[in-house]
N, C-alpha and C positions, 0 to 999 in steps of 0.2 A: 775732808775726813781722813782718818789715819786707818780703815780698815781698807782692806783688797776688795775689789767688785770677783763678785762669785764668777768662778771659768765658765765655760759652754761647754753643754756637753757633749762628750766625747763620741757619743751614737751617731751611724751615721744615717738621713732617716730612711726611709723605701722609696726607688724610685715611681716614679708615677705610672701608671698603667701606659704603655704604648699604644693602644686602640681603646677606644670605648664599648666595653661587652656589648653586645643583643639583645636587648629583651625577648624574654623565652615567647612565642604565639599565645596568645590567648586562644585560639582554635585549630584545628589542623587547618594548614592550608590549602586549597582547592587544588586539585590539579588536573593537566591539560594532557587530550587523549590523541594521540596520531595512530591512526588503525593500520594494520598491516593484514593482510593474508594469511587465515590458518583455519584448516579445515575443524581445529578441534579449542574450544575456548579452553578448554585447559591447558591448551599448550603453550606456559608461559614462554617460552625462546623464541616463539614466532607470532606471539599474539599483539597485544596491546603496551604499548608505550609510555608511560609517564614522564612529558618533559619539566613536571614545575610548574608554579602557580601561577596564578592570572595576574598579581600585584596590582589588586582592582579591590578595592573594598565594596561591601556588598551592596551599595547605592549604586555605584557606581557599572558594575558587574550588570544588574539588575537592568539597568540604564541602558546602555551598549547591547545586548543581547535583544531587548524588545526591539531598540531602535534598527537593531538588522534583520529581526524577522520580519517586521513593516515592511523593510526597504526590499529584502530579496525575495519575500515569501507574498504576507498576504497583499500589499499594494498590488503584485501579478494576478493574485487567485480570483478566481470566479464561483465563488461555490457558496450555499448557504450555514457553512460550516461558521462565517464569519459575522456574527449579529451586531456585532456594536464594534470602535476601537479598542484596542487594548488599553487596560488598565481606568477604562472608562466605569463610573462607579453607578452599578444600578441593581434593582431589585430583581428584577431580572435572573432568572438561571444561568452560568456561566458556559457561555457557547465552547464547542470541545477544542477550537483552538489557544481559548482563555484557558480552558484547564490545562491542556499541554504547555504555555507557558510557564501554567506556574510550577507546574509538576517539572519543567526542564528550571527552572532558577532555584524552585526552595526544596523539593523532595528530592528531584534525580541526585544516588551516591556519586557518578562520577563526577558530578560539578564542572562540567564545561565551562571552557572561556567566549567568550565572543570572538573569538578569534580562529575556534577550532573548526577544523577543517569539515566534521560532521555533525554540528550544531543545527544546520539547517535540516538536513535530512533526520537526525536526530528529532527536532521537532515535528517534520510534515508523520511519519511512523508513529509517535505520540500523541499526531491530533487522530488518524485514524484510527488506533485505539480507544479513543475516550466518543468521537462520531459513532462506534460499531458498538459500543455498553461493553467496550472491552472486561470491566470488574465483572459481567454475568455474562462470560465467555464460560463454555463447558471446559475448557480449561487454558493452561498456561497464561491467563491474567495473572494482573498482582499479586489475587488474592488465593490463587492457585496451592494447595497444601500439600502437593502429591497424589491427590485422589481429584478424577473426572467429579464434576459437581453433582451428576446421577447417580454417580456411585458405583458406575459401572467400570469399575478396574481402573489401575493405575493411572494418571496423568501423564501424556509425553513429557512435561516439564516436573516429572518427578525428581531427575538430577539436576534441572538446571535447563533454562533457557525460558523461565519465564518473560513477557513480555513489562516493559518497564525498568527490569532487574539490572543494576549495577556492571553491566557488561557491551561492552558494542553492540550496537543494534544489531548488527548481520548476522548474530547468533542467537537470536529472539527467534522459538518457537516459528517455523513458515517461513520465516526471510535467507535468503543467501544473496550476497556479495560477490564481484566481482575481486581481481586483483587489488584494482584500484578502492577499494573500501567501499563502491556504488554499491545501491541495490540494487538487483537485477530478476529479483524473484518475491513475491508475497504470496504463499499458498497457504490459506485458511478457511478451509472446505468443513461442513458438517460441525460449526464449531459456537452455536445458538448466536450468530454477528445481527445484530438488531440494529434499527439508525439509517443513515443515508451515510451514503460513499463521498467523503470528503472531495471535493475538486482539487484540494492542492496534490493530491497522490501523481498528477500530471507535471508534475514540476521533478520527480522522482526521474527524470529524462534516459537513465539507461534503462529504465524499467522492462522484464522481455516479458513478465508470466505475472498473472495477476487472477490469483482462482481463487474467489470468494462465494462456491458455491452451495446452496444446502442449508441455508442462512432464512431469517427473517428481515432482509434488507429490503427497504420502502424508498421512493423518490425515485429521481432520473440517473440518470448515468450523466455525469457530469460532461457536459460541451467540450472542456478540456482535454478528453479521452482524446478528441482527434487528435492532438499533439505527440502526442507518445510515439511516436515515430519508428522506436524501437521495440513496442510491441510484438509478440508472435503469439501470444494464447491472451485470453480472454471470455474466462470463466466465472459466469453470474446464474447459471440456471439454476433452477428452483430456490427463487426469492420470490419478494413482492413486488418488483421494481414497476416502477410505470405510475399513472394514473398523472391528474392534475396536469395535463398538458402537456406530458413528458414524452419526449421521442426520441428514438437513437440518434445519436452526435453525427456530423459526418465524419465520417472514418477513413475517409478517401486516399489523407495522406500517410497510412496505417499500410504501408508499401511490404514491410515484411513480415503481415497479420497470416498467420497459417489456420489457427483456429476460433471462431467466434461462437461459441455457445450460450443463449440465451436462453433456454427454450423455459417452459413452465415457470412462466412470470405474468402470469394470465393477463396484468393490464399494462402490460408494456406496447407502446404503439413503435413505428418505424416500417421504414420499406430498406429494400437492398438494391437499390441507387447507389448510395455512398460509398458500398463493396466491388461495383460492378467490374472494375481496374485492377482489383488487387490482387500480383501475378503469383504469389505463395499461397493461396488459399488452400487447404485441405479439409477442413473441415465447417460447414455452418449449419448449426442447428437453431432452427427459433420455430419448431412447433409447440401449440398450447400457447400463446403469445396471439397481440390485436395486429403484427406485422401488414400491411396491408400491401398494393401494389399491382405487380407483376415482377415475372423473373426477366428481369435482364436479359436480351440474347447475346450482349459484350460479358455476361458471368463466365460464359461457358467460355467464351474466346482465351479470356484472360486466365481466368483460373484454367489450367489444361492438367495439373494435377489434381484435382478437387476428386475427394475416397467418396466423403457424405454429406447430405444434401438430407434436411428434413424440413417442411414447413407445412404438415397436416394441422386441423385444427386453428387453421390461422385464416385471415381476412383476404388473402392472396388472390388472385381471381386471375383468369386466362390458363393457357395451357402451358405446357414447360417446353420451352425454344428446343429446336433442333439440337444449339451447339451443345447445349446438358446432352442431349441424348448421345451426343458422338463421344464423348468421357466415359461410356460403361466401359467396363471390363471387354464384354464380347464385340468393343467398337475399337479395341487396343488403348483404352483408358485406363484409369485409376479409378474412377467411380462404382463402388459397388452396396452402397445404402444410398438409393432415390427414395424418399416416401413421401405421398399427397393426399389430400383427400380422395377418396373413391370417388368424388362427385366430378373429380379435373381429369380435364382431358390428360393424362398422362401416358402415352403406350409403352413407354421404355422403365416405369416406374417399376421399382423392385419389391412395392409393398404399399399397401394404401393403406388410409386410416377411414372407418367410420365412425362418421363425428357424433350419429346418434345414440349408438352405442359405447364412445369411448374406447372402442375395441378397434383389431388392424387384423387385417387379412394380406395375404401375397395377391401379389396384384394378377388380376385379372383381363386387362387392357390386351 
């Protein structure tokens, strides 16, 4: 052919992209919490940390976080908190450490990883909420609006520190933290706690104060309690504990127990055997309680600081050992609340109760 082929043209085209863009998330991505120490949850420069996502899609996520609360939590526990296994499909009402799963995989905003450091304790704090009707707490539950549910004046968790709420747990209404992000403290006194006392709350291991009292709490006191090693207060009175065969735990290995208040739990059974050792005692109250026994003469040994001392109104029987009597005040002791029934032999007693009456006189011994 006698025509020119057409030139190319002159353009030169666009280089090709050097990486391949990101696709933008379809969801915010989850992210992971390392707790630090701060006295004030507002205080973002020393509070809470956000390092980044889980890069777990949410099967997976969902997956991983059951299979370590199995492994580290309930496979341990002993408690009837646990009816069925997790994720097992029944008609059934969801046992409260079911609802704290799910409430820790689909509801909780911080969206924990499996991997974070306070997932575990994150859940055992969440199954005791949902075990105690945390939602028909007088206040700081969920559903907590600013106002006590009576209507009696404002909620402590009117600024903030509802329980469940988008924030480290150690700053949930009642709980405090060690340095280390442990719990070390749960005080929920006066606060309508209905339900049985989870048994995993023993796995809580720095645990030192646990005052749950003023409550409508039913069942035993979990077996578990002996473990807490790090206990020093132990506040249940005036609940419903007991009944059904329930007895106090042994407490034996409860070395640095200072205070045991049980008292006005009218069906709670136990004796003070399992205390008789323990050399920090200050304080033990369990009158109005099925307590049964005798007192120890190793109490008084052991305990040499022991203020108070009440077991009126209870099943106790015998009279109260010498070594009690040498801990009064006027014996150069610490002891100065002794009180028994008026019907026990007590002469050193600082005040008796009668049980027909319900009423107490200073003792007459």
């Amino acid at each position: 052919p006698t025509s020119k082929p057409r030139p190319l043209p002159t353009r030169r085209p666009r280089p090709p992209p050097t990486s391949k863009p990101r696709p933008a998330p379809t969801r915010p991505p989850p992210t992971k919490v390392v707790q630090k120490t701060s006295p004030d949850p507002g205080d973002e420069s020393s509070g809470t940390v956000y390092s980044g996502p889980c890069e777990l899609d949410d099967d997976k996520r969902e997956q991983r976080i059951t299979q370590k609360i199995e492994k580290y939590v309930l496979d341990n526990a002993n408690d009837r908190t646990r009816s069925r296994e997790l994720g097992h499909k029944s008609n059934t009402p969801l046992s409260a450490t079911e609802l704290a799963l799910d409430w820790l995989i689909n509801d909780d905003e911080m969206r924990l990883c499996p991997s974070d450091q306070n997932l575990i304790q994150r859940f055992i704090v969440a199954t005791f909420y949902f075990s105690t009707g945390g939602d028909d707490w007088n206040e700081c539950g969920r559903k907590d609006f600013g106002r006590k549910r009576n209507d009696e004046g404002a909620s402590k968790c009117e600024d903030g520190g509802k329980w469940l709420s988008p924030i480290p747990e150690c700053f949930w209404n009642g709980n405090t933290c060690d340095n280390k992000g442990s719990l070390v403290q749960i005080i929920m006194d006066n606060n309508h706690l209905r339900g049985e006392i989870p048994g995993i709350l023993s796995q809580l291991t720095d645990l030192k104060i646990l005052a749950l009292e003023k409550g409508h709490l039913t069942g035993c006191i979990p077996e578990s309690f002996g473990e807490l090693i790090n206990l020093k207060r132990l506040d249940l009175d005036y609940n419903k504990l007991g009944g059904q065969e329930c007895i106090l735990p042994d407490l034996s290995k409860l070395v640095n127990l200072e205070q045991l208040d049980l008292n006005d739990n009218p069906d709670l059974e136990g004796d003070l055997m399992g205390i008789r050792r323990l050399p920090k005692l200050l304080f033990i109250s369990i009158h109005n309680t099925k307590f049964s026994g005798i007192i120890p003469q190793v109490l008084g040994s052991n305990a040499s600081k022991l203020q108070v001392l009440t077991f009126h109104n209870t099943k106790i029987q015998g009279g109260v050992p010498e070594s009690i009597c040498n801990l009064l005040l006027d014996k150069g002791g610490k002891l100065h609340h002794l009180m028994a029934d008026c019907t026990m032999e007590c002469p050193c007693c600082t005040e008796c109760s009668d049980n027909e009456s319900l009423g107490s006189k200073k003792s007459s011994f």
